[in-house]
C-alpha positions as CSV (number, residue, x, y, z in Angstrom):
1,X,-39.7,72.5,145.9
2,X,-39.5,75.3,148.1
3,X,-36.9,78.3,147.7
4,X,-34.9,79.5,151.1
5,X,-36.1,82.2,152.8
6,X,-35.0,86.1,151.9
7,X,-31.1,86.2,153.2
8,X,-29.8,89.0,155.5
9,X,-26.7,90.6,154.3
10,X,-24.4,91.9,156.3
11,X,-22.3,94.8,155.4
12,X,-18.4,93.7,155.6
13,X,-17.5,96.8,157.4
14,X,-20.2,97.8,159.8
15,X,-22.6,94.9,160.2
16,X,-25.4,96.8,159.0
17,X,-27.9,94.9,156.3
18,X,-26.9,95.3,152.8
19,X,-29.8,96.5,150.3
20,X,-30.2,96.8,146.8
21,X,-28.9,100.0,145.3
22,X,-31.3,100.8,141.7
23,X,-29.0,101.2,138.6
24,X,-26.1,99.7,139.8
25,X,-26.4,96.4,139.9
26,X,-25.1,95.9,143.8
27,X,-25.5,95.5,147.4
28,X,-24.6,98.4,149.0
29,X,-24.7,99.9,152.8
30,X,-27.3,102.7,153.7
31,X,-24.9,104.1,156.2
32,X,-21.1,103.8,155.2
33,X,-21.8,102.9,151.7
34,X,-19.9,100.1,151.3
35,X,-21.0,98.0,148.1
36,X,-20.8,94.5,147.1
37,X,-21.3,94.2,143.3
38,X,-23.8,91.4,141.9
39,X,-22.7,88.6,140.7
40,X,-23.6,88.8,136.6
41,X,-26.1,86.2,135.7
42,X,-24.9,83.4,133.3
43,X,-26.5,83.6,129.7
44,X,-28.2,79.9,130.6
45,X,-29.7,81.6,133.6
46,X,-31.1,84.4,131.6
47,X,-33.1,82.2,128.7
48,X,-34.0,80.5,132.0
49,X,-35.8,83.4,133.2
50,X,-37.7,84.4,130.5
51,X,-38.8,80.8,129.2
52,X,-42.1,80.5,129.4
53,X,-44.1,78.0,130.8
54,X,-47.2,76.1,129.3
55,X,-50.5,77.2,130.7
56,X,-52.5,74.3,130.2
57,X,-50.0,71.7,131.2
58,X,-49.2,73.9,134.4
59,X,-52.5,73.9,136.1
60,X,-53.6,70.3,135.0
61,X,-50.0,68.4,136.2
62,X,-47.6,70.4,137.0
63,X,-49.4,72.2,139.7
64,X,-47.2,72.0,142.7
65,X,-44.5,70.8,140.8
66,X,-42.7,73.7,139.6
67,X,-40.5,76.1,141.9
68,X,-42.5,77.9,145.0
69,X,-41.9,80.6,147.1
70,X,-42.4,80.0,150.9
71,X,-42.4,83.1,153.0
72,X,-43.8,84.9,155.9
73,X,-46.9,86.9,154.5
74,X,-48.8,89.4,156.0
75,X,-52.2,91.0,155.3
76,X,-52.6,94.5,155.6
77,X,-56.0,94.7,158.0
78,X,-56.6,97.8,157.0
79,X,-56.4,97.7,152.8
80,X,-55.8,94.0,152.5
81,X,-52.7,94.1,150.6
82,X,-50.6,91.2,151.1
83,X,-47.0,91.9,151.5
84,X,-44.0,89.2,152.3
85,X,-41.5,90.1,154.8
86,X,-38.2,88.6,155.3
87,X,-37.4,86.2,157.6
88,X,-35.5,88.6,160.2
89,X,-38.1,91.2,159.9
90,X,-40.7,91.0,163.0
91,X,-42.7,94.3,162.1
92,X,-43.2,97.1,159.1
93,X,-45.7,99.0,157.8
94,X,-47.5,98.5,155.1
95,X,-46.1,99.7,151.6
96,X,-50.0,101.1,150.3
97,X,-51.7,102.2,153.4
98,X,-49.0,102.6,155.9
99,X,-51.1,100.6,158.6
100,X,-48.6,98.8,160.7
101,X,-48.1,95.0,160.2
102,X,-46.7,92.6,162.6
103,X,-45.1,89.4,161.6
104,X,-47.0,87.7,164.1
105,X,-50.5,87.3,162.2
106,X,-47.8,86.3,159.4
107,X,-49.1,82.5,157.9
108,X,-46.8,80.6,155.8
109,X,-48.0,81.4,152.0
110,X,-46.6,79.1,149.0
111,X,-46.8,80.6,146.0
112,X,-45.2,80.2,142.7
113,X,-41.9,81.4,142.9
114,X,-41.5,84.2,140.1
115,X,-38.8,83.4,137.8
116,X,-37.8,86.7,136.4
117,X,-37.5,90.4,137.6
118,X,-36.9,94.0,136.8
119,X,-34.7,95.4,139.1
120,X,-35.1,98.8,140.2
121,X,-33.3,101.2,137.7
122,X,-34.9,104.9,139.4
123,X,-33.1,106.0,142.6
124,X,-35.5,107.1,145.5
125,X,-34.1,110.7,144.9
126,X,-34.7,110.5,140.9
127,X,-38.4,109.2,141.8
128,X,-38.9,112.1,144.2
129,X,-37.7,114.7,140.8
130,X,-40.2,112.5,138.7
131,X,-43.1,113.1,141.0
132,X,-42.3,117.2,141.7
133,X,-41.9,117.3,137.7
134,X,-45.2,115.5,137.6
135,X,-47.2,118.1,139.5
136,X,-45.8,120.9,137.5
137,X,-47.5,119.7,134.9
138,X,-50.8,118.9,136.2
139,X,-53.1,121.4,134.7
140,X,-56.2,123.0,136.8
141,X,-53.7,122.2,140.0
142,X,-54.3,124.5,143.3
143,X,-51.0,127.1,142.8
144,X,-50.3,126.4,145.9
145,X,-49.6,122.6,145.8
146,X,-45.6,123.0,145.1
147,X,-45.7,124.1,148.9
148,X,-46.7,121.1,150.1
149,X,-44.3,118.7,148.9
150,X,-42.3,119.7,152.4
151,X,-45.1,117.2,153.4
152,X,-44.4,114.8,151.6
153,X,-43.3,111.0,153.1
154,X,-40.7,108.9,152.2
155,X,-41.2,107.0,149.2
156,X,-41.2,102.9,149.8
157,X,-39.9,100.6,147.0
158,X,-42.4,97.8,146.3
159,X,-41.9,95.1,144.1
160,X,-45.1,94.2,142.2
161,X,-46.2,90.9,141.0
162,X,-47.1,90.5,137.5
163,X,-48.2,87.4,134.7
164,X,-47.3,87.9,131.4
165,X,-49.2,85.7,128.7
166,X,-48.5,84.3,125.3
167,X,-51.2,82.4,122.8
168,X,-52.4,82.0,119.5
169,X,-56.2,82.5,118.9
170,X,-58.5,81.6,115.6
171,X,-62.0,83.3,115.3
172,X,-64.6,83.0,113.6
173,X,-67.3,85.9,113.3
174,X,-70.2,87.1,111.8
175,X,-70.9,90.7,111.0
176,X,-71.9,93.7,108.7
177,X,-69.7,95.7,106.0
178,X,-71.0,99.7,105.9
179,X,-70.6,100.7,102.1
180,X,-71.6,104.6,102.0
181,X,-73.4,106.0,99.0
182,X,-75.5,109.3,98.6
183,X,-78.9,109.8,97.9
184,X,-80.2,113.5,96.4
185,X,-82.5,115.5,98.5
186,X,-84.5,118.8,97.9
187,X,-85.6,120.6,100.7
188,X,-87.0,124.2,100.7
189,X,-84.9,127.0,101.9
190,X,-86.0,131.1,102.1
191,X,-89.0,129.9,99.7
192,X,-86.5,128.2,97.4
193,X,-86.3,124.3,96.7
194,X,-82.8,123.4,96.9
195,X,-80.5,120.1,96.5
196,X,-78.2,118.7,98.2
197,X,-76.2,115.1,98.4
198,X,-77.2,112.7,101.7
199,X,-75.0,110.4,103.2
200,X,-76.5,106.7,103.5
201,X,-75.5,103.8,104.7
202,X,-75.8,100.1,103.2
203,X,-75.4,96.8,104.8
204,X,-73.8,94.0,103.6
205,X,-73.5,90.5,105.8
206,X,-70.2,89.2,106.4
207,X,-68.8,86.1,107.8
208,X,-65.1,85.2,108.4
209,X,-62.3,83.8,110.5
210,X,-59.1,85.9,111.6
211,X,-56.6,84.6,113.6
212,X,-54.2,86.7,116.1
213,X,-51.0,86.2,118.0
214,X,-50.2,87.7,121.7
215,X,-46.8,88.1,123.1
216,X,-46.2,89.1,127.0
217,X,-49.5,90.5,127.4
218,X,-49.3,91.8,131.1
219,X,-52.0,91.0,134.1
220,X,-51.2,93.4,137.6
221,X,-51.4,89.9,140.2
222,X,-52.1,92.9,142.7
223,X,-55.3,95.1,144.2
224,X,-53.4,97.1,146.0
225,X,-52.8,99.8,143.1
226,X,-55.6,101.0,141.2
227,X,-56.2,99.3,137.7
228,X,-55.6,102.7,136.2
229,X,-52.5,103.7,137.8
230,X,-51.0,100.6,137.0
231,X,-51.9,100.5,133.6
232,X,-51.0,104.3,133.6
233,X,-46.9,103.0,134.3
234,X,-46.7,101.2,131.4
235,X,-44.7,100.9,129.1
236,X,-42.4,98.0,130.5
237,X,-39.1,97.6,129.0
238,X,-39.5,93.2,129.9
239,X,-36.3,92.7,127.8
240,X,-34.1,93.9,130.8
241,X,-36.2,90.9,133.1
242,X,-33.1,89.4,135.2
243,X,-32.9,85.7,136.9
244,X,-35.0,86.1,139.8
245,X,-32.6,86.5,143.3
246,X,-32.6,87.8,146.8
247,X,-30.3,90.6,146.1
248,X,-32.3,92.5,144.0
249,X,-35.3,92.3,146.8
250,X,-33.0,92.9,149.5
251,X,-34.1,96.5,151.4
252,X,-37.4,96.1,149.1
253,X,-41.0,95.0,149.6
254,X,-42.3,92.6,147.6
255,X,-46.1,91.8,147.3
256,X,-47.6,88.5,147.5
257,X,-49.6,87.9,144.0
258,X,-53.1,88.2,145.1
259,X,-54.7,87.4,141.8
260,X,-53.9,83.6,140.5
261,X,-52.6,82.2,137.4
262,X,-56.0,81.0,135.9
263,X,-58.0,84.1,136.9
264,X,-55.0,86.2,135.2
265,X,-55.7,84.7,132.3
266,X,-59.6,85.5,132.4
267,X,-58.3,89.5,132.6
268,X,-55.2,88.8,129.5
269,X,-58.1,88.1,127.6
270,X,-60.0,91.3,128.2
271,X,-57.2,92.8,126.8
272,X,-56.5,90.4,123.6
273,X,-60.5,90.3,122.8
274,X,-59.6,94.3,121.9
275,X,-57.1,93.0,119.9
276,X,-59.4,90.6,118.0
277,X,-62.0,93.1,117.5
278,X,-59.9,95.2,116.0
279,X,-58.7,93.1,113.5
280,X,-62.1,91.6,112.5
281,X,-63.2,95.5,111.5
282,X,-60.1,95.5,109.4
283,X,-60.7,91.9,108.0
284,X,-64.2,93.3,107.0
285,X,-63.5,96.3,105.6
286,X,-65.6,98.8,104.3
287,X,-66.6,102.0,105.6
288,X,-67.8,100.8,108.8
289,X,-67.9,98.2,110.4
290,X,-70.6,95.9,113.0
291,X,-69.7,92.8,115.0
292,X,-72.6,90.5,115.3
293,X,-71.0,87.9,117.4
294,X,-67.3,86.5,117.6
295,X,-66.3,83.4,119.2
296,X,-62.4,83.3,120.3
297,X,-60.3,80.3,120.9
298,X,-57.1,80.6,122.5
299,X,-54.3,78.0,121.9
300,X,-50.3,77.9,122.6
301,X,-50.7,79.4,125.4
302,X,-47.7,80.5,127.9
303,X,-46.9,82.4,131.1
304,X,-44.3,84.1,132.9
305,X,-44.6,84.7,137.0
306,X,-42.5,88.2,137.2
307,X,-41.8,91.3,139.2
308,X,-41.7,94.4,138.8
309,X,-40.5,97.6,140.8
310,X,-42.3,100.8,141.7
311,X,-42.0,103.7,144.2
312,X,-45.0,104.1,146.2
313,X,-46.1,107.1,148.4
314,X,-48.4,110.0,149.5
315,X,-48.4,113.8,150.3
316,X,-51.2,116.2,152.1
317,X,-52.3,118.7,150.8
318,X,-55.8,120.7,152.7
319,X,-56.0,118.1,155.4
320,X,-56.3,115.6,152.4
321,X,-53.6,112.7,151.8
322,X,-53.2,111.9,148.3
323,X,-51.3,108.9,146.7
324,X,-48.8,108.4,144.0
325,X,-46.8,106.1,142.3
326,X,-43.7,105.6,140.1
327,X,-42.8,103.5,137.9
328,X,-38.9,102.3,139.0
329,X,-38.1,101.6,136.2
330,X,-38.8,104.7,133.4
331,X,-39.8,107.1,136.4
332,X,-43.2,107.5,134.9
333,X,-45.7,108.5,137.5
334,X,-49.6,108.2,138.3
335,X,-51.0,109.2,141.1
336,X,-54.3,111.4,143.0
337,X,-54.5,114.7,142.5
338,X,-56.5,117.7,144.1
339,X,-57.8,120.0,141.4
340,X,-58.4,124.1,141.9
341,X,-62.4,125.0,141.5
342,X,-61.2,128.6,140.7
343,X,-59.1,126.9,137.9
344,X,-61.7,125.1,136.6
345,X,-64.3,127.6,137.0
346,X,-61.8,129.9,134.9
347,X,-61.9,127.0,131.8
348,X,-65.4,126.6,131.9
349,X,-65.8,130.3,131.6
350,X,-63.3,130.8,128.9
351,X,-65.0,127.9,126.6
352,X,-68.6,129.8,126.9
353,X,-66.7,132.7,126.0
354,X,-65.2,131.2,122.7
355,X,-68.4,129.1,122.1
356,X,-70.6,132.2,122.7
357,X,-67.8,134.3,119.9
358,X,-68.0,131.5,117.2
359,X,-72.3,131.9,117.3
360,X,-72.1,135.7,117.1
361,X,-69.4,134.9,114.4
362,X,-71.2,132.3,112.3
363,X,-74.5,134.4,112.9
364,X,-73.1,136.9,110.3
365,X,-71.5,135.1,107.7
């Protein structure tokens, strides 16, 4: 089953296309701002959107099966990032690099049709205060930087895709308790023999079994933004996720998920085998702690195909372009940053400075 392709809207009142307007829930027109609201979405469409889907069932029968997204996709030649354009759209640059695209090298992608989506809450103005407010806070920043946001591009509003993942795991382990205990020592000191108490370490195997439960743990489907920056944007408020639909793309970007359901899964667990380790320590106890070997098994396991939105851009500063992002939901923002050698040279001076006091200081106590 294959969805339409991305509607045109036409504005009622100038013929102009319709886009989404962030926070308010509506179509409206870049030019004589004419809005059509969005229809609200039915409370059966809703649990719709966030129902999760089994994992294991999915990719061993129900492959090809459930909803899919057929589009004109287009890979960026330059950074590779694969963005889908709508049907009436013959060229555009690309959101991450701004090499131009042309829907001709477009191929026909199916893909599995997200189900859910956060629509863009952040206006492009509000991002473009985020980001300023951002860089008056970056520390060891050239004082000159503020002067060249007048640089800086318009910001592009991408749609990213994301899985989110849901299991239960049981594992068994075996490792070490730490119990500390003190030993006395004597050791000589100005031609006296002194005592004093030594910390020590003992021991103790341990074997066990803990088990731990996940809930939307979230996988970037992209490579266009860097792993930190994206993990930089979180959190994700995923309780306002809406029924998937054209309107809320509408104006918007939307990237193709470049990292598939099964692979996702591979990088979820990355992330939940922290979460396991972490509770083996505290299901041994003691002072501290060793993990000889673990062996996790995952089980229940769920997904969710969703979007969600971010403001992407760059600025120069020094003949240097720099990129930055922001989150469109919160307005929380990551991005490169060019740092000021005076600044730095200043901190690295000021901590000998203090390091160098506290010898002379200790020296005659």
């Amino acid at each position: 089953m294959s969805s339409n392709p991305t509607r045109y809207y036409p504005c009622t009142s100038c013929g102009a296309k319709l886009e989404f307007a962030p926070g308010q829930h509506a179509l409206k027109c870049p030019y004589c701002n004419a809005a059509n609201e969005i229809p609200e979405a039915t409370a059966e469409a809703k649990a719709a959107a966030v129902e999760e889907q089994d994992f294991l069932a999915y990719l061993s029968q129900k492959a090809g099966e459930e909803p899919m997204l057929e589009a004109q996709t287009v890979k960026c030649p330059s950074c590779g990032a694969a963005s889908q354009l709508p049907a009436n759209v013959t060229a555009d640059r690309c959101a991450f690099c701004a090499a131009p695209l042309v829907a001709a090298t477009a191929y026909t992608n199916r893909s599995i049709r997200p189900k859910a989506i956060v629509p863009f809450q952040i206006k492009e103005n509000d991002a473009r205060q985020c980001f300023r407010q951002w860089i008056d806070g970056l520390w060891f920043a050239p004082n000159a930087l503020k002067q060249a946001l007048r640089a800086e591009t318009g910001l592009k509003g991408i749609y990213l895709p994301y899985w989110t993942y849901d299991a239960n795991s049981q594992t068994p382990y075996i490792g070490e308790r730490g119990e500390i205990y003190f030993v006395t020592e004597t050791y000589e000191e100005d031609g006296q023999e002194k005592t004093r108490e030594v910390e020590q370490i003992r021991w103790w195997p341990v074997t066990g079994s803990v088990a731990v439960s996940f809930d939307n743990v979230l996988v970037p489907a992209s490579n266009s933004v860097p792993k930190d920056y994206a993990d930089g944007l979180a959190p994700w408020r995923l309780d306002q996720l809406a029924p998937y639909q054209d309107d809320f793309v509408s104006g918007f970007t939307v990237e193709a998920y470049q990292t598939g359901l099964e692979p996702g899964f591979g990088l979820a667990r990355q992330h939940m085998e922290v979460a396991i380790q972490q509770t083996i320590c505290q299901d041994i106890g003691g002072a501290q702690q060793r993990i000889i070997s673990m062996s996790p098994s995952y089980f229940d396991i769920t997904f969710k195909h969703i979007l969600l939105p971010i403001w992407m851009s760059s600025y120069r500063y020094a003949n240097k372009t720099y990129r930055f992002v922001v989150n469109g939901q919160s307005g929380t923002v990551q991005g490169e940053r060019p740092w000021s050698p005076w600044k730095l040279a200043g901190a690295v001076v000021a901590v000998v400075a203090v390091v160098v006091l506290l010898l002379k200081l200790t020296h005659h106590l």
